[in-house]
Backbone as a ProteinNet text record, in pm:
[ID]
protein_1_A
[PRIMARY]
XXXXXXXXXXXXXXXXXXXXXXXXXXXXXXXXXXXXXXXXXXXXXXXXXXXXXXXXXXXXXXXXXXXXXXXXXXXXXXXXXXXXXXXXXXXXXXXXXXXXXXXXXXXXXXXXXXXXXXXXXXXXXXXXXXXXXXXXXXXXXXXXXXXXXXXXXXXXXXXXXXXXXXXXXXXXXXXXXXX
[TERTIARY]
5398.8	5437	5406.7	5463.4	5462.3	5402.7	5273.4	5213.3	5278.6	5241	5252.7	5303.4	5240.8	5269.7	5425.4	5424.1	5529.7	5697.7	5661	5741.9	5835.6	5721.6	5723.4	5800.1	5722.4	5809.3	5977.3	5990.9	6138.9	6202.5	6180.2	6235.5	6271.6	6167.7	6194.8	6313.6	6281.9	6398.8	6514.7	6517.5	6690.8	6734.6	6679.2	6705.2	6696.7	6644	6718.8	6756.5	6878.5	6908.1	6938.3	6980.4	6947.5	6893.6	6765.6	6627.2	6529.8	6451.2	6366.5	6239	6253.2	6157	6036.9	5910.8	5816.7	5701	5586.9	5546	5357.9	5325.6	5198.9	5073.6	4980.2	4779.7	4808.1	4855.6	4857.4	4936.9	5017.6	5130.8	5285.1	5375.1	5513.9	5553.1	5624.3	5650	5812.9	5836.9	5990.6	5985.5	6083.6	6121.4	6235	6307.3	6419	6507.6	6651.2	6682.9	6657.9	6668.5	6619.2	6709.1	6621.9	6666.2	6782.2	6867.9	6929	6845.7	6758.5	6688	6614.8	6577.2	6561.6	6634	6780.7	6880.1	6942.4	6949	6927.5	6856	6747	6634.9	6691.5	6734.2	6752.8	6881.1	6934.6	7106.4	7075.6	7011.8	6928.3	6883.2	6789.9	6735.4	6841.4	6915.9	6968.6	7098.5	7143.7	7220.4	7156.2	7020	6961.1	6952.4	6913.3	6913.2	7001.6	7115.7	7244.8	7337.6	7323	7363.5	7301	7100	7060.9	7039.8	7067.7	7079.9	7141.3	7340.2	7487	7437.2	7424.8	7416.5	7325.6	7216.9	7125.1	7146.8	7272	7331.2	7263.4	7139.1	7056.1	7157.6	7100.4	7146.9	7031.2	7119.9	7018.7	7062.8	6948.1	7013	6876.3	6930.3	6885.5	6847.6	6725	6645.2	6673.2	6631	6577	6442.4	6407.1	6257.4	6158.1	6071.3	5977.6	5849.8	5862.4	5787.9	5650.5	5588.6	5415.7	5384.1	5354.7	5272.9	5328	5241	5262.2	5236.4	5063	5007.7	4998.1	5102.4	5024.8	5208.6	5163.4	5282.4	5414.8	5518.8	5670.2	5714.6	5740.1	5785.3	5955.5	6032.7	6124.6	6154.7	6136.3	6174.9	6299.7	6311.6	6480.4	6555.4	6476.5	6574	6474.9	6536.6	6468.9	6551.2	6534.2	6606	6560	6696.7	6632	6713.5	6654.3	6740.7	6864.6	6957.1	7031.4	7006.8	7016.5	6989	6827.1	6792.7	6638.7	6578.6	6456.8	6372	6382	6442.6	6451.6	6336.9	6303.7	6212.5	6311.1	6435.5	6560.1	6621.9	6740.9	6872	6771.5	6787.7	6654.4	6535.5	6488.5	6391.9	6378.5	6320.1	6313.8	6179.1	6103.3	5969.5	5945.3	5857.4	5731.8	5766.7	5760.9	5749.3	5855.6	5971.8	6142.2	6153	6097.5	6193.6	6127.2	6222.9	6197.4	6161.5	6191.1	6144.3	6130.6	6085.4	6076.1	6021	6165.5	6155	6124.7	6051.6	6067.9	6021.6	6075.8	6082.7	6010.1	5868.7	5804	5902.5	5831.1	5837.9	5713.2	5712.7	5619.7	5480.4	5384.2	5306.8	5295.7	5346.8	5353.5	5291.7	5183.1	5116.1	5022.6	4995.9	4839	4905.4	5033.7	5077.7	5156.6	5234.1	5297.3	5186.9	5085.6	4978.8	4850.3	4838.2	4723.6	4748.7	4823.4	4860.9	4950.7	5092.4	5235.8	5169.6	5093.7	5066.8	4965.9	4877.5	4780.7	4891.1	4966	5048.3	5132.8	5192	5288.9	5223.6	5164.4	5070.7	4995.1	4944.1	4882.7	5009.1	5141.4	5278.5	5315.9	5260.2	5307.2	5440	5467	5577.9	5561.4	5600.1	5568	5573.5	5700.8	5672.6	5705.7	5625.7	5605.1	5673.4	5758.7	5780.1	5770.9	5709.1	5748.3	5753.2	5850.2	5928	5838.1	5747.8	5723.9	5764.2	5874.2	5949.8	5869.5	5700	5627.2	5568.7	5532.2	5467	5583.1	5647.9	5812.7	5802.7	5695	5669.8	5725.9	5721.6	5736.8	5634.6	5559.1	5416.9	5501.3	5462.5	5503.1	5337.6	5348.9	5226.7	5302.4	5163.5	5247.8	5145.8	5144.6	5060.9	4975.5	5048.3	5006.9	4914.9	4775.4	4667.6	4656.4	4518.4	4532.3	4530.1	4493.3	4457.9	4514.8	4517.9	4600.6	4649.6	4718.3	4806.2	4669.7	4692.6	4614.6	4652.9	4817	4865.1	4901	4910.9	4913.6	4955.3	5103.8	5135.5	5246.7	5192.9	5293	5350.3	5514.5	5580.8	5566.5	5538.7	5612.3	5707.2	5784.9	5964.8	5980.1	6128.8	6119.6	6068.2	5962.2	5917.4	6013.8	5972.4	6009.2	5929.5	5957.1	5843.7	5907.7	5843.5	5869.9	5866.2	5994.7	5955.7	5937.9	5845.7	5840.3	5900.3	5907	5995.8	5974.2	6078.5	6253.4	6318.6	6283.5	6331.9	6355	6210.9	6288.1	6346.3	6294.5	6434.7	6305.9	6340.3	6264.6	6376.1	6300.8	6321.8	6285	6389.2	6375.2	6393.8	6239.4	6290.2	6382.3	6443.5	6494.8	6652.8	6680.8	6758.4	6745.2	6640.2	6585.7	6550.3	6481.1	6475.2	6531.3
-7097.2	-7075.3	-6930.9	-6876.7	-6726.8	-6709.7	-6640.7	-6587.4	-6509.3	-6437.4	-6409.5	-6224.3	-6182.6	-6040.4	-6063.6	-6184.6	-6191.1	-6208.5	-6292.6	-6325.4	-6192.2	-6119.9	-6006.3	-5880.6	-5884.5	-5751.1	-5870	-5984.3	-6052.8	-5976.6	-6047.5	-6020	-5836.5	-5774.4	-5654.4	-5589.3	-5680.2	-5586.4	-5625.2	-5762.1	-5835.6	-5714.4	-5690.6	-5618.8	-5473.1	-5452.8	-5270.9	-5271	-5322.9	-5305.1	-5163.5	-5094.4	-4940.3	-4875.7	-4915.5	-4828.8	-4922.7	-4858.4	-4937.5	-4941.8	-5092.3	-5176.4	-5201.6	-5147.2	-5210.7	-5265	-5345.5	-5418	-5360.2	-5261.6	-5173.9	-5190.1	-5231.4	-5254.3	-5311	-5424.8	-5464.8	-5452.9	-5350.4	-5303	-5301.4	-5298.2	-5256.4	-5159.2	-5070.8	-4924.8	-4944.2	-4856.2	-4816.1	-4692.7	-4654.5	-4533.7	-4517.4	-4373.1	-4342	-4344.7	-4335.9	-4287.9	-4131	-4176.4	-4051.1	-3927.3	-3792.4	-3671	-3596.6	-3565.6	-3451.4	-3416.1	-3383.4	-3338.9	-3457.3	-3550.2	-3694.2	-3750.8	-3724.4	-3812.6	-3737.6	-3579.8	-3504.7	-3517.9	-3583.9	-3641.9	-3761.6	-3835.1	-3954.4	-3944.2	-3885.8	-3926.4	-3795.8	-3730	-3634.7	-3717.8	-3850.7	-3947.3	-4013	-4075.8	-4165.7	-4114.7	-3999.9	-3968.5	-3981	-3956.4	-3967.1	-4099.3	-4192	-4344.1	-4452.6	-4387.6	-4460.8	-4514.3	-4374.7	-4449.4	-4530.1	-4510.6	-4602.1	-4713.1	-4750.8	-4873.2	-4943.6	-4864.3	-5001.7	-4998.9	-4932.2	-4934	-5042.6	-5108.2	-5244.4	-5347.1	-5330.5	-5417.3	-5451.6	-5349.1	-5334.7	-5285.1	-5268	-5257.6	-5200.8	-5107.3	-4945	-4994	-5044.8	-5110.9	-4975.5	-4988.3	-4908.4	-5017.4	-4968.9	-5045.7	-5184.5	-5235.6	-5381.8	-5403.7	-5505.4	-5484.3	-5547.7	-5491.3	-5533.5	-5599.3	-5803.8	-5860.6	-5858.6	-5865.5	-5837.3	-5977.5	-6027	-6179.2	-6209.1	-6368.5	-6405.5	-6317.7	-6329.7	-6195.6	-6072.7	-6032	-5888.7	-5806.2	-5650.6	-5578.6	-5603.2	-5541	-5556	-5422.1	-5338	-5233.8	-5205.9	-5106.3	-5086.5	-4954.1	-4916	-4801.3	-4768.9	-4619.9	-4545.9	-4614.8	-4666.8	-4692.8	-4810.1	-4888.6	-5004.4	-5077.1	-5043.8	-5045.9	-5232.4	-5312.4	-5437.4	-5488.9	-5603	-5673	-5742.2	-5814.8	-5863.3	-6020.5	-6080.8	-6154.7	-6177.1	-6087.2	-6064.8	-6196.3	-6212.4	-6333.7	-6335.5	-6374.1	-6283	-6421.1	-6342.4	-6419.5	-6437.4	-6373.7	-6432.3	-6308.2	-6309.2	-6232.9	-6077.1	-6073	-5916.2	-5885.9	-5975.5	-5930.1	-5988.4	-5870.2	-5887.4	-5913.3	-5988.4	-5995	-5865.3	-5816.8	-5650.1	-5683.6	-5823.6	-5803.5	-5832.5	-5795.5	-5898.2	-5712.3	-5617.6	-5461.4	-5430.9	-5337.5	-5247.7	-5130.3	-5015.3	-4927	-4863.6	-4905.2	-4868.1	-4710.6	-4632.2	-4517.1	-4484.6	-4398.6	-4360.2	-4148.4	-4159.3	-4016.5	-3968.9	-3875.4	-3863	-3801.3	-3794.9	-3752.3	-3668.4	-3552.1	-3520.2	-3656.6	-3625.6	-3776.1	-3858.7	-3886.4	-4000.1	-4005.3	-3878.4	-3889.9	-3988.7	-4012.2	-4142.3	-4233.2	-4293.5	-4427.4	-4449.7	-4298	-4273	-4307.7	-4225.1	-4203	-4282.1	-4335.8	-4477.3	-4593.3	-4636	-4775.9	-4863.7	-4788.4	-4874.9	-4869.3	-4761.1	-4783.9	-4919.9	-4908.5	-5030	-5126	-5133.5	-5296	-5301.3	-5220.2	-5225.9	-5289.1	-5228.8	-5290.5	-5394.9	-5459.9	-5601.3	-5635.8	-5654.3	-5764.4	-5748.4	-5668.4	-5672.6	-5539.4	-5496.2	-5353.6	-5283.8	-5306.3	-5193.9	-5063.5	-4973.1	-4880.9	-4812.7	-4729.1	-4670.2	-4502.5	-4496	-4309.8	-4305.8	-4146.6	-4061.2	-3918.3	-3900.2	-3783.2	-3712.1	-3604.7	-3528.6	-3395.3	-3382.1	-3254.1	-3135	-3177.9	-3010.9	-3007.4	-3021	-3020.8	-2997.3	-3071.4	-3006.8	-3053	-3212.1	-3314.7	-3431.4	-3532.1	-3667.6	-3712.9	-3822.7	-3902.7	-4057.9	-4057.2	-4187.2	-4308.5	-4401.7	-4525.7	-4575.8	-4622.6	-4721	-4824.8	-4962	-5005.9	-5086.8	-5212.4	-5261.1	-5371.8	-5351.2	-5425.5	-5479.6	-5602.3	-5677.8	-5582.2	-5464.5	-5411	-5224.2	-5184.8	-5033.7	-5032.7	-4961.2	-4914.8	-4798.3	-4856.2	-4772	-4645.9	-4632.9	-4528.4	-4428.5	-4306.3	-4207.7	-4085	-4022.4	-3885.3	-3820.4	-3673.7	-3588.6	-3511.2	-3484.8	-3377	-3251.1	-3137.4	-3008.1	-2988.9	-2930.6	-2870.4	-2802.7	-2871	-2773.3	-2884.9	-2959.3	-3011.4	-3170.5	-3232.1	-3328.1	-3492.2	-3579	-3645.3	-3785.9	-3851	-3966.6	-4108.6	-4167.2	-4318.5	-4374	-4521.5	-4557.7	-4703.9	-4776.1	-4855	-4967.2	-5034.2	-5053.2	-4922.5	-4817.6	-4708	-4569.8	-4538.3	-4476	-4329	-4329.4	-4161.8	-4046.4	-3956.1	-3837.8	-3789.3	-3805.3	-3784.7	-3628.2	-3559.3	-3386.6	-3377.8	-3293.2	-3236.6	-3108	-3066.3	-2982.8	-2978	-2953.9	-2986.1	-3091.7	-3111.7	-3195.4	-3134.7	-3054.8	-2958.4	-2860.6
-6204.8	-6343.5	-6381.5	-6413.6	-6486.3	-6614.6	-6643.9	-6700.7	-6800.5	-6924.8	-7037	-6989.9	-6885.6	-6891.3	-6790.9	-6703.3	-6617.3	-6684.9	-6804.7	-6926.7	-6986.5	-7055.9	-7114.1	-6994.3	-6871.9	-6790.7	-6760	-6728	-6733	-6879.5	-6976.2	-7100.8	-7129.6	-7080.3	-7091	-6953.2	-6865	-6758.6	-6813.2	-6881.4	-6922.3	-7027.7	-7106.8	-7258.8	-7232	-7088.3	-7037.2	-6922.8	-6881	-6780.2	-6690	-6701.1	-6722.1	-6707	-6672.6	-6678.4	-6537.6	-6484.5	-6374	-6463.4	-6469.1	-6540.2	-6425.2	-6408.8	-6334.8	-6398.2	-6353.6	-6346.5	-6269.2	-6356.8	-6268.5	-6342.7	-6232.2	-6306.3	-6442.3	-6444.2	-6582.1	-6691.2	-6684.8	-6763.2	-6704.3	-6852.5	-6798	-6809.6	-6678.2	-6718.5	-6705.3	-6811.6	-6813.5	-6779.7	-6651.8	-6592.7	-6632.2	-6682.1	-6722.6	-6609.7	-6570.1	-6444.6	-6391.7	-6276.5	-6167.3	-6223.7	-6207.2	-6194	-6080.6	-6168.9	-6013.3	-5910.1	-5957.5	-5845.6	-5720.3	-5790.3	-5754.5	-5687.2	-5736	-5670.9	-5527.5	-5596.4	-5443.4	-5302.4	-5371.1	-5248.8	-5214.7	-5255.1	-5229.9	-5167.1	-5196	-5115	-5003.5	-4989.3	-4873.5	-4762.5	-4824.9	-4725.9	-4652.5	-4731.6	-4732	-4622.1	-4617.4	-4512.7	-4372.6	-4365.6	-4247.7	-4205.6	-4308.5	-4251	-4216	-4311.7	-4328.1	-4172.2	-4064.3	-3936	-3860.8	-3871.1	-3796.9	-3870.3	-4016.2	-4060.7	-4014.2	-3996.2	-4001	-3888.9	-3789.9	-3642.1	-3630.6	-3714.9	-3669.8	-3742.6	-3806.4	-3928.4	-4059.2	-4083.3	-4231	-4336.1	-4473.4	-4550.6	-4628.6	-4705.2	-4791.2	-4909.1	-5010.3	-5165.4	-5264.8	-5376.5	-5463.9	-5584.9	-5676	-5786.2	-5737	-5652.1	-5610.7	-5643.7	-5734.9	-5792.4	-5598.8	-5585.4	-5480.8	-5493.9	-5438.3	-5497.1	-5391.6	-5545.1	-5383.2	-5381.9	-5472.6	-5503.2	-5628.6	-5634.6	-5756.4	-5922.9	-5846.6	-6009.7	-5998.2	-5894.5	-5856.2	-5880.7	-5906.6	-5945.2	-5893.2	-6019	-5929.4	-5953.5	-5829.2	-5840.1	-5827.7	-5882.6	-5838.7	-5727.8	-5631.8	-5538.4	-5530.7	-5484.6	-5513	-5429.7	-5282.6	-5200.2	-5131.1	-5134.1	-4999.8	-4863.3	-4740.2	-4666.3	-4595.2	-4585.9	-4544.2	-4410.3	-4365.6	-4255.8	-4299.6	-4248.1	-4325.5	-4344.2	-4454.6	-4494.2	-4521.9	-4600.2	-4600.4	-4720.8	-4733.7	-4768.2	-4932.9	-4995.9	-5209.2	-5252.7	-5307.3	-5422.3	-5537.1	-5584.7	-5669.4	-5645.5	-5722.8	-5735.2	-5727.8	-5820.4	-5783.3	-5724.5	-5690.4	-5596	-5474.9	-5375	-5253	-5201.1	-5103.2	-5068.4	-4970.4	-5048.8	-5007.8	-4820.2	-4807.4	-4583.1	-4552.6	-4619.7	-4604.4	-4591.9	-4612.2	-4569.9	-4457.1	-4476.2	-4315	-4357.9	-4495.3	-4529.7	-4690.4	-4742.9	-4891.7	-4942.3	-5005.4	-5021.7	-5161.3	-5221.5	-5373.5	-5349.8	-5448.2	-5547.3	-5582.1	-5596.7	-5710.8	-5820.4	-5941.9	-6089.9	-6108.4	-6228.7	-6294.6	-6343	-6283.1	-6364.1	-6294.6	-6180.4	-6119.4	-5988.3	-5960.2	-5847.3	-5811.9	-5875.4	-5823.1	-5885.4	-5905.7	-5906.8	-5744.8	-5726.6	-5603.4	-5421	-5474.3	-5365.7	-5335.6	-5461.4	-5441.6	-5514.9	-5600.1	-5660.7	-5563.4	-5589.1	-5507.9	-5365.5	-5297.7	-5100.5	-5092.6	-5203.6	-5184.4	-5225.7	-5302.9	-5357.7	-5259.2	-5186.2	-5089.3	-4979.8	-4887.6	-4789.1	-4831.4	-4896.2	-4986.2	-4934.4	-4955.8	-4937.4	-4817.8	-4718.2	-4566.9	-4561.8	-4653.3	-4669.6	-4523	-4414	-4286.2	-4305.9	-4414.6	-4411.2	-4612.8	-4628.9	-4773.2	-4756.5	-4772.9	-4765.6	-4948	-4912	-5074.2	-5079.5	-5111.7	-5128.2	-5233.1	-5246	-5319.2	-5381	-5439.4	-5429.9	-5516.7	-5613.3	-5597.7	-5513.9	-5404.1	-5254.9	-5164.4	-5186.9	-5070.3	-4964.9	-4966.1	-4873.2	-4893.8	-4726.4	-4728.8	-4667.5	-4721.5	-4672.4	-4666	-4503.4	-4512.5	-4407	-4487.3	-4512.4	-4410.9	-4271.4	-4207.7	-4180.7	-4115.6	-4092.6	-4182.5	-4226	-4350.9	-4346.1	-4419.9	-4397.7	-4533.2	-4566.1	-4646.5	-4805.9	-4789.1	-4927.2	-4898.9	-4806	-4768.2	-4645.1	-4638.4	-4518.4	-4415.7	-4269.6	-4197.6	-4146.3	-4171.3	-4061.9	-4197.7	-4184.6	-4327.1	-4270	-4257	-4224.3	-4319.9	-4310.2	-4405	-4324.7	-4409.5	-4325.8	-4427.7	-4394.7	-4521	-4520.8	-4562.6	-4551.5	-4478.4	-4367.7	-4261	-4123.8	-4142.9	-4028.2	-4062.7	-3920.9	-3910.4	-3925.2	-3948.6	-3947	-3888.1	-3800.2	-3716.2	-3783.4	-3800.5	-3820.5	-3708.2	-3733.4	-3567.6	-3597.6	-3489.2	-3442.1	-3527.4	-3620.1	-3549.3	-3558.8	-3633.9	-3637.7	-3531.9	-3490.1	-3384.8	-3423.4	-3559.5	-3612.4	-3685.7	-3616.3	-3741.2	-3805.8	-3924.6	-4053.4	-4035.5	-4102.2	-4108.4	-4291.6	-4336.7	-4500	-4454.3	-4401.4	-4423.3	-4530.5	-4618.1	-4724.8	-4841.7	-4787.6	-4924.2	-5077.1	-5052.4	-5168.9	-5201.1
[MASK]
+++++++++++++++++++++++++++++++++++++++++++++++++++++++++++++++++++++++++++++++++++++++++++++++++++++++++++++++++++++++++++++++++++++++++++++++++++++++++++++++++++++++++++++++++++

């Protein structure tokens, strides 16, 4: 049965559809949509992943809310990459261990929700892998290795370098044109 804050973030995603409604430490955050510059990153990524996705018959979906647990946060990420026919907790949401790679954006403000909230809630749901694009650093940190409360595995690329997903993936990821 769903709780009073679970109610409230439903009611609020129905009445903005528009906006990525999440579900963080207790609160609901409304995120505006992503920046040019944001979306630059993202369709930057997303060219890199896009062949070894069809090529394993995955599928690259955008604002899919990501369910951890029952009482515990619902995030939305820019990009979440899944198997096909992956595990939904309903029409919008997908279960945190049903992906294969969950990507987000930073924003102004959003570092220590980016770098220590969503990696601990992500890894808590079994998420194998966490990337985040930091575009004032001109990095990607990607979380691998998901244990009951953080992720054990933790590497950054700078701009310019490359940085390794590992298997089912198999692909480095290059920032180069990202920013």
């Amino acid at each position: 049965m769903a709780g009073p804050l679970e109610e409230r973030y439903r009611t609020v995603r129905d009445l903005l559809p528009e906006y990525r409604v999440e579900m963080a430490r207790g609160r609901i955050v409304v995120n505006e949509s992503g920046t040019w510059q944001q979306n630059t990153i993202v369709f930057g990524l997303m060219r890199q992943l896009i062949g070894p996705a069809v090529e394993r018959g995955w599928e690259i979906w955008s604002d899919i809310t990501v369910y951890l647990e029952q009482h515990a946060d619902r995030y939305v990420p820019h990009l979440t990459v899944v198997p096909r026919c992956p595990r939904m907790r309903m029409d919008h949401a997908v279960y945190g261990d049903s992906t294969l790679l969950i990507v987000d954006v930073m924003s102004a403000g959003t570092a220590y929700e980016h770098y220590h909230v969503k990696p601990n809630g992500y890894a808590s749901a079994g998420a194998p892998l966490y990337l985040v694009a930091d575009p004032a650093q001109r990095t990607i940190r990607l979380y691998s290795g998901p244990g009951p409360h953080r992720y054990g595995g933790e590497v950054t690329a700078g701009a310019g370098q490359p940085l390794q997903l590992p298997a089912p993936w198999r692909l480095a990821l290059t920032t180069r044109g990202l920013w």
